[in-house]
C-alpha positions in Angstrom: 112.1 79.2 104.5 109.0 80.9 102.8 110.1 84.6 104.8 113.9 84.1 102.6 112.0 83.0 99.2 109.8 85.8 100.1 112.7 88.1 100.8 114.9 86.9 97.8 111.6 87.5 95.6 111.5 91.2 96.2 114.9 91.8 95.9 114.6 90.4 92.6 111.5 92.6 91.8 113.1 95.7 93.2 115.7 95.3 90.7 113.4 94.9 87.8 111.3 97.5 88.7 114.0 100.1 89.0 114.2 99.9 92.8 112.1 102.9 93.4 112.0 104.3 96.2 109.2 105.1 99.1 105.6 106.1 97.4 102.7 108.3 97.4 99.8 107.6 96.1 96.0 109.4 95.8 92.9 107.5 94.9 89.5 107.4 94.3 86.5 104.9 94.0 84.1 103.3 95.4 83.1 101.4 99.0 80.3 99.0 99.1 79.2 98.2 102.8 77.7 95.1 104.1 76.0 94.3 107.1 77.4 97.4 108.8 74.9 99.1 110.8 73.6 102.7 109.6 75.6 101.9 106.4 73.7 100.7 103.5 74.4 102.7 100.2 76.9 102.3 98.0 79.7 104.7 98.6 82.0 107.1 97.3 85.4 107.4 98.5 88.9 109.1 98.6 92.6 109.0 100.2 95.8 108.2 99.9 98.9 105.8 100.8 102.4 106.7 101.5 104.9 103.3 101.1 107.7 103.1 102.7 110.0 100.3 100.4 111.7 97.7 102.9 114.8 95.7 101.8 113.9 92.2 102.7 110.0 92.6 103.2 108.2 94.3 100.4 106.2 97.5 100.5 105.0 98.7 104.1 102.2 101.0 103.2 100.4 103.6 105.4 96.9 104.6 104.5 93.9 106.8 104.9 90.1 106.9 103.4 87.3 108.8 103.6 83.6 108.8 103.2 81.3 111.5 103.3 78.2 110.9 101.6 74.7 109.8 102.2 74.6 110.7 105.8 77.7 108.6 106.6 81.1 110.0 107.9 83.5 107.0 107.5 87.1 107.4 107.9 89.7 104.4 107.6 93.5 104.7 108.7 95.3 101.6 107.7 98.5 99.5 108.0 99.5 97.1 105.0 102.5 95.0 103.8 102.5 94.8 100.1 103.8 92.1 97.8 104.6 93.7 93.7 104.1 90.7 91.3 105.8 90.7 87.7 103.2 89.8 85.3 104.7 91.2 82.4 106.9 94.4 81.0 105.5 97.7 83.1 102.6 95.7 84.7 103.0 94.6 88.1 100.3 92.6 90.3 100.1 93.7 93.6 99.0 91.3 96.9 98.9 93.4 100.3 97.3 93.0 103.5 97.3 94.8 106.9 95.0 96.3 109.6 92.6 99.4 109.8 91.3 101.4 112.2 87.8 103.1 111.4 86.2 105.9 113.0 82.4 106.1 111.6 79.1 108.1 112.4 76.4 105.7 110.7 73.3 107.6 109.1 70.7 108.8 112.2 73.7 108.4 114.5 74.5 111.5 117.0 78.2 110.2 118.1 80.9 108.1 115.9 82.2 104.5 116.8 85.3 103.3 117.0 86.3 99.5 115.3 89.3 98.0 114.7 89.9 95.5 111.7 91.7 93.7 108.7 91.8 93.8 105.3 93.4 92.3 102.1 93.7 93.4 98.5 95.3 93.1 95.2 95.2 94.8 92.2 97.7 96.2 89.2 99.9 98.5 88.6 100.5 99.9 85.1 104.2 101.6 84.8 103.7 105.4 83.0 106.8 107.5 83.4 110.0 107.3 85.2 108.2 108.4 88.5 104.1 108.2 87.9 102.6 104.6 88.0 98.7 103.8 87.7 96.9 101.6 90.4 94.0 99.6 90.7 92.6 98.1 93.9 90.3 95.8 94.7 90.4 95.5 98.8 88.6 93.7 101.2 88.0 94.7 104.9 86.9 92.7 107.3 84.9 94.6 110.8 82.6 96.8 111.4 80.6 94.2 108.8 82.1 93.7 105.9 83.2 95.7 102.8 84.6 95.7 99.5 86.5 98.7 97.9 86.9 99.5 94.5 90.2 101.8 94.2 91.4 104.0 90.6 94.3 106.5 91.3 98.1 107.2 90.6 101.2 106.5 92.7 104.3 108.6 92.8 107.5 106.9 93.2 110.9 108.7 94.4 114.2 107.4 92.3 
């Protein structure tokens, strides 16, 4: 019941929203770690998504992050499925969640570890131009630790 509400709810959206197509999208901001080992500054970071638009399901997004700053080499590949939310005209909430793989080198560290994990986010998305959309993140992962990401950057859509 929920998965054809859920279903009939982004077919509705796709047709307010134009129906773009698939998506690529660059950000920065920022990653603050807790209670990861080796990890304890607040850090910088950068990637990028590509989203793949599904009929029934929402936004399948594929995703990749990197740190490089303070002694730490922290990269994130990741796996989401993304809800859009209508709040208003050109402004769309977004709800996603998925799973990550992280490959890491914590500060002192002479080889990098391996961890698998989840994570869940939402944030806004602010309608520009026929194609360009701004996006703001706010994204939670769960293992090594925990962490919370603070993401700025623009998505491109395809018509």
């Amino acid at each position: 019941m929920l998965a054809l509400e859920f279903a009939d709810f982004n077919r509705a959206l796709a047709q307010a929203s134009g129906d773009g197509g698939d998506e690529i999208s660059l950000f920065l901001g920022t990653m603050l770690p807790n209670q990861i080992e080796g990890v304890t500054e607040v850090l910088p970071t950068f990637g990028g998504r590509y989203g793949i638009r599904t009929g029934s399901i929402g936004m399948v997004e594929l995703g990749f992050a990197n740190v490089h700053a303070e002694g730490v080499d922290f990269t994130t590949i990741s796996a989401s499925l993304r809800a859009d939310l209508p709040a208003m005209e050109d402004f769309f909430g977004i709800f996603y969640g998925g799973l990550d793989g992280h490959y890491y080198r914590p500060v002192g560290a002479d080889s990098r570890k391996t961890e698998t994990g989840l994570h869940v986010g939402g944030g806004l998305m602010v309608h520009a131009s026929d194609t360009l959309w701004f996006r703001s993140d706010l994204k939670f992962q769960a293992q090594p630790g925990t962490s919370l990401l603070f993401l700025f950057g623009l998505v491109f859509r395809t018509n």
